[in-house]
N, C-alpha and C positions, 0 to 999 in steps of 0.2 A: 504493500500500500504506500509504506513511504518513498520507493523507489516512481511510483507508476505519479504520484501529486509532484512528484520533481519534474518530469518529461516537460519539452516545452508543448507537446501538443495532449497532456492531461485534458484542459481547457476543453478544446475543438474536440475530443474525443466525449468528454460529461456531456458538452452540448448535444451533438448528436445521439448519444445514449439518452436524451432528457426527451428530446422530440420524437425519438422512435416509440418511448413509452408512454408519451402520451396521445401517436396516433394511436397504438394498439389499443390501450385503454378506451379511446373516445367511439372505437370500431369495436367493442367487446360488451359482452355484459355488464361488464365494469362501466360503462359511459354514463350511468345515471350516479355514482357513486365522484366519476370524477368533476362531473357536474356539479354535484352538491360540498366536493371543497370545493371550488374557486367560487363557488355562489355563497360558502357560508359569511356570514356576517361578523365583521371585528369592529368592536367600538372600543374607542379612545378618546375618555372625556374629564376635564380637570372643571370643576363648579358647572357652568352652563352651556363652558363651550365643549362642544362633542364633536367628534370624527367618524362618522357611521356609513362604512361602506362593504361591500365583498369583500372577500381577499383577494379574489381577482384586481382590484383597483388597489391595494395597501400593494400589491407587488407592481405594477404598472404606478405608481405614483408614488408609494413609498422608497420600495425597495431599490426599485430604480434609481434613486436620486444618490443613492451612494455608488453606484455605478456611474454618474453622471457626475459624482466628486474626483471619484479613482482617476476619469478624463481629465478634468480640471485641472488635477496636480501634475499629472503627466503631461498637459498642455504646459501648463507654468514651468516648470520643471527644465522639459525640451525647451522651450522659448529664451529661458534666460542663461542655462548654461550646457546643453545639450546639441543634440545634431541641429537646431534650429535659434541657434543663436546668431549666426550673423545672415543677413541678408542673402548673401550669394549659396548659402545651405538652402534658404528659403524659397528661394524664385521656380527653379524646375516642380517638384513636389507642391506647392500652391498653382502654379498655374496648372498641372495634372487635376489636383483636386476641382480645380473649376470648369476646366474641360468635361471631367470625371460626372458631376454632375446637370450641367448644363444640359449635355446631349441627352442623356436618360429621359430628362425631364421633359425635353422638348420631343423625342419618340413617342414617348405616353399619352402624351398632350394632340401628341397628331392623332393617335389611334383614338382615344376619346374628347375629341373637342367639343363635337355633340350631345353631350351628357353631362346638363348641368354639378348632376351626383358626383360621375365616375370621375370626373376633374377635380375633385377633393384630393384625388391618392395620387396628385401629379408627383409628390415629393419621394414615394416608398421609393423607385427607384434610382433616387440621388444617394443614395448613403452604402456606406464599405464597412462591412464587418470586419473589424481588427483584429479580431481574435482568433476567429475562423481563417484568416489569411492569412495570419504568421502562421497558424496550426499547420495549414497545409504547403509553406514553404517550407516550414521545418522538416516535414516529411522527407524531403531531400536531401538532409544531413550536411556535412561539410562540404559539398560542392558549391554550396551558396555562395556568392561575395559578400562580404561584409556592405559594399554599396548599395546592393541589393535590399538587403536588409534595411537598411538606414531609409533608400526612400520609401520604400514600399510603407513602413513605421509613421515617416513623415507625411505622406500623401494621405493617408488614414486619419492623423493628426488634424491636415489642415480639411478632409471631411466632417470630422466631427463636431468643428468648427462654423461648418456652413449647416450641416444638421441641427445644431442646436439655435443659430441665429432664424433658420426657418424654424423650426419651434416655435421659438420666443414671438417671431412676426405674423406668421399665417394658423396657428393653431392654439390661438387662446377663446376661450369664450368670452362671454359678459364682462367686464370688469368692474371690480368692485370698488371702488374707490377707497373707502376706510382700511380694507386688509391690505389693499395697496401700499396708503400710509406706511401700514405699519411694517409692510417691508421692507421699504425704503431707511424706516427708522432702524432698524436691522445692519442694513448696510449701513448708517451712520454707526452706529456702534461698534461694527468689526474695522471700519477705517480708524475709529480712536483707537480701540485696542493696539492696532498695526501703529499710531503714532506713539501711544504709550510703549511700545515694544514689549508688550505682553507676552510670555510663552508659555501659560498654561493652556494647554489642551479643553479641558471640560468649560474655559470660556466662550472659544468660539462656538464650541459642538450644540452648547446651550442657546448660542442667539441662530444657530445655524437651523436648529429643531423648530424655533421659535419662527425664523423666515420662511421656513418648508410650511408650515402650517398654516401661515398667513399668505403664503402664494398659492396655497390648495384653495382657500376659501376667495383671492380674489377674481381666478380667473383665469391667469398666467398657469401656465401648466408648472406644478411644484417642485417637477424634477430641476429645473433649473434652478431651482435652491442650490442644489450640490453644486454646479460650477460659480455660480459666483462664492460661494462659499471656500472653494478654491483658491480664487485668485486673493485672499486676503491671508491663506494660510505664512505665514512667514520661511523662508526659504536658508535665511540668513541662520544660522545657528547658535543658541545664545552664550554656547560655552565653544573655543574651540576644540577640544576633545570629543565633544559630542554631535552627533548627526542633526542637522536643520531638523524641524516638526514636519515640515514636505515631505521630508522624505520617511520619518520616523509612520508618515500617517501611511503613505503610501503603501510603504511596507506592509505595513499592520492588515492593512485593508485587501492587499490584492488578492490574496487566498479566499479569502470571504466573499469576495467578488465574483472570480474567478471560478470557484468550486461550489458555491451555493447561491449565490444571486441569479447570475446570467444561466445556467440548468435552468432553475428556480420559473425562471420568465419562459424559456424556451420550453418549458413542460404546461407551464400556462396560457401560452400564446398559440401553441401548435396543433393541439388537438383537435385535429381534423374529424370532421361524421363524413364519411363516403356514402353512407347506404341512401338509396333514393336521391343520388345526386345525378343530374341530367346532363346529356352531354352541351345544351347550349351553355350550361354551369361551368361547365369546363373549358370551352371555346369563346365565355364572354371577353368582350374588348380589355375588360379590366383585370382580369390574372393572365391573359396573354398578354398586356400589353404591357405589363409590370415584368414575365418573367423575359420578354424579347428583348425592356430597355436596359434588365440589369445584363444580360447575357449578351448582347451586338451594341448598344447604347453605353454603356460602362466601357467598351475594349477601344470603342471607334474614340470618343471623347478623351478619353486619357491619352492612348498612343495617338491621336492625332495633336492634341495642343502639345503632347514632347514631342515629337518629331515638328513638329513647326517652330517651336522654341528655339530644339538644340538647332534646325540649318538656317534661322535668321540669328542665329550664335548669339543670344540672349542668356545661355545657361550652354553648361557641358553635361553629357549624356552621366548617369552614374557610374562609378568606378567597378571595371572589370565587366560591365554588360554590352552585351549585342544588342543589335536591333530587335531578333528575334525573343532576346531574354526579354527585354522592354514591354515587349508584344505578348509573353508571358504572364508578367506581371501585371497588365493593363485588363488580361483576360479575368484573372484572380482577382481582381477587384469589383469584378461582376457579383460576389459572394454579397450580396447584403443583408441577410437573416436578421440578426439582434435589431441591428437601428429598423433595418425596416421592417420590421414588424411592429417595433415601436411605433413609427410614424403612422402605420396602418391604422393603430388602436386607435390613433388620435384621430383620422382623416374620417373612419365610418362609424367611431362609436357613436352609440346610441341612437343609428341610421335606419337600423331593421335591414342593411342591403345585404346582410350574409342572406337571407333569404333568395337572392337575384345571384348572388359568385362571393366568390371569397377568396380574397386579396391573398390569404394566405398560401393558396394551391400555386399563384405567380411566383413570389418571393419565393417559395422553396423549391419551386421549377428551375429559375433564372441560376439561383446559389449553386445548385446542387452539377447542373451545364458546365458554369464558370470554374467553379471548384475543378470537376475531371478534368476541361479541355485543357486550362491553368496551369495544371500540374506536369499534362501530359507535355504542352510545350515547354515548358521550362524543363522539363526530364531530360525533352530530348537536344536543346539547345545546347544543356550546362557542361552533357557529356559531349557534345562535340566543340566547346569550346576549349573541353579540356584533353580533349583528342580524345575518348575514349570508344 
């Protein structure tokens, strides 16, 4: 056990063990059982104010947001003293990320322009699962480049970046005004702490609980508590003997992340019912046109803005990759599972349109494409780059 949580593809292996078990379950006798946990109800309530939802929503709005800190730090982190700390690290890998999503978004949008609905889920496939895409780079062991490694890391990076600013802009409801206040006042408190040089831990986490809770109630989807929760964490370290809190939290948290959030979501989000599903279900505009934009949409957009970058020589290609490695990696980013599913939840909940298709049957189409052919190109590239 302790050998198998060390691998680096542990992660992308739980994942896929999380989703297999929850189609069988959702296709089994069991499906009225696993219905009734993600439907049970958890309240959380201090005097009058209460938090009363499924647990399907505490893991999609709770649990998520510490998976949306784990990014935070790891954004902050990269940014100030990491692969993405000076500019010219930056430019190839953001212009990819924007490529990477733009095209997606705009295939999706061609296939359903006509649907006032289906044009919600324009964003599912803009987003790159990070973890499923190292998982399955990893697979290939020490053939990798290290540069390889580093953009593929960063281009991820600067996706989740653009996921989260669409978030924040195109997927809030009503807002609230007063819970707004109050997280704003939130954020004033964690920038005094940050000027007081505060370094205990149980301060932020306390105003950080407090901001999650008042972005649940205003409207703002809460997950984004965790990144800006993030960006106030202190990086600097207040002894030098000892580890910054950035990094101290990161640590702490990626196991927990990593081995029981992200499953956690993936067993909650995947459970597919096949029985009585129709073929027009299958063939709607909207899981085809999600699993088409992650899988030709995601390859064309990335490996087109690098290759138009590196020969108007705005950036140098990454160290140690071919064109074809490039072309690899551009394929493997087609993976978008976790975020997009994420974004899913947010674009049809409480639509009633899983009755019409389900977004889900795309995203796991698209992933599952990108993932094999991803893998298979880079297999065959890395060994003939290396004469083998």
């Amino acid at each position: 056990m302790k050998r198998f949580f060390q691998l680096e593809t542990a992660g992308g292996i739980l994942l896929i063990g999380a989703t297999a078990l929850a189609m069988l379950m959702a296709n089994s006798p069991l499906a009225s059982w696993y219905a009734m946990f993600l439907d049970m109800p958890v309240v959380w309530q201090i005097g009058s104010f209460a938090i009363d939802k499924p647990l399907l929503l505490w893991i999609n709005d709770g649990l998520m947001a510490l998976f949306f800190f784990t990014v935070g730090l790891e954004l902050k982190e990269e940014w100030l003293q990491g692969d993405l700390s000076t500019p010219a690290q930056r430019l190839l890998p953001a212009i990819a990320a924007v490529g990477g999503m733009v095209a997606p978004a705009a295939m999706y949008l061609a296939m359903n322009y006509d649907d006032p609905l289906a044009v919600s889920g324009w964003a599912i496939p803009a987003a790159t699962d990070i973890a499923f895409a190292l998982a399955v780079l990893s697979l290939l062991g020490s053939s990798v480049p290290r540069g390889l490694k580093v953009f593929l890391a960063s281009l991820a990076i600067f996706d989740d970046i653009g996921a989260i600013v669409i978030i924040a802009v195109f997927y809030t409801a009503h807002i609230s005004l007063m819970a707004l206040l109050v997280a704003i006042s939130c954020l004033l408190g964690l920038l005094l702490l940050r000027h007081l040089k505060v370094y205990t831990k149980s301060a932020y986490i306390i105003i950080g609980i407090i901001m999650w809770a008042s972005l649940l109630k205003s409207g703002v989807h809460a997950t984004l508590a965790g990144v800006l929760l993030a960006m106030f964490i202190p990086l600097a370290p207040p002894h030098r003997q000892r580890p910054s809190m950035l990094h101290t939290m990161k640590k702490d948290l990626h196991g927990t992340v990593t081995f029981f959030v992200l499953p956690l979501f993936a067993f909650a989000n995947t459970g597919l019912n096949f029985s009585g599903m129709r073929l027009e279900q299958w063939l709607h505009p909207v899981p085809v046109g999600i699993a088409l934009s992650l899988f030709l949409g995601k390859q064309l957009g990335i490996f087109g803005s690098c290759w138009l970058a590196i020969r108007l020589k705005l950036c140098g290609a990454p160290a140690g990759c071919s064109w074809l490695t490039l072309y690899g990696v551009a394929v493997l980013c087609g993976i978008g599972f976790t975020m997009s599913l994420f974004i899913g939840s947010l674009a049809f909940e409480a639509s009633g349109v899983n009755m019409l298709f389900d977004e889900r049957l795309g995203i796991l189409a698209g992933s599952l494409l990108s993932a094999m052919l991803g893998y298979l190109i880079l297999r065959y590239s890395l060994m003939r780059d290396q004469g083998k």
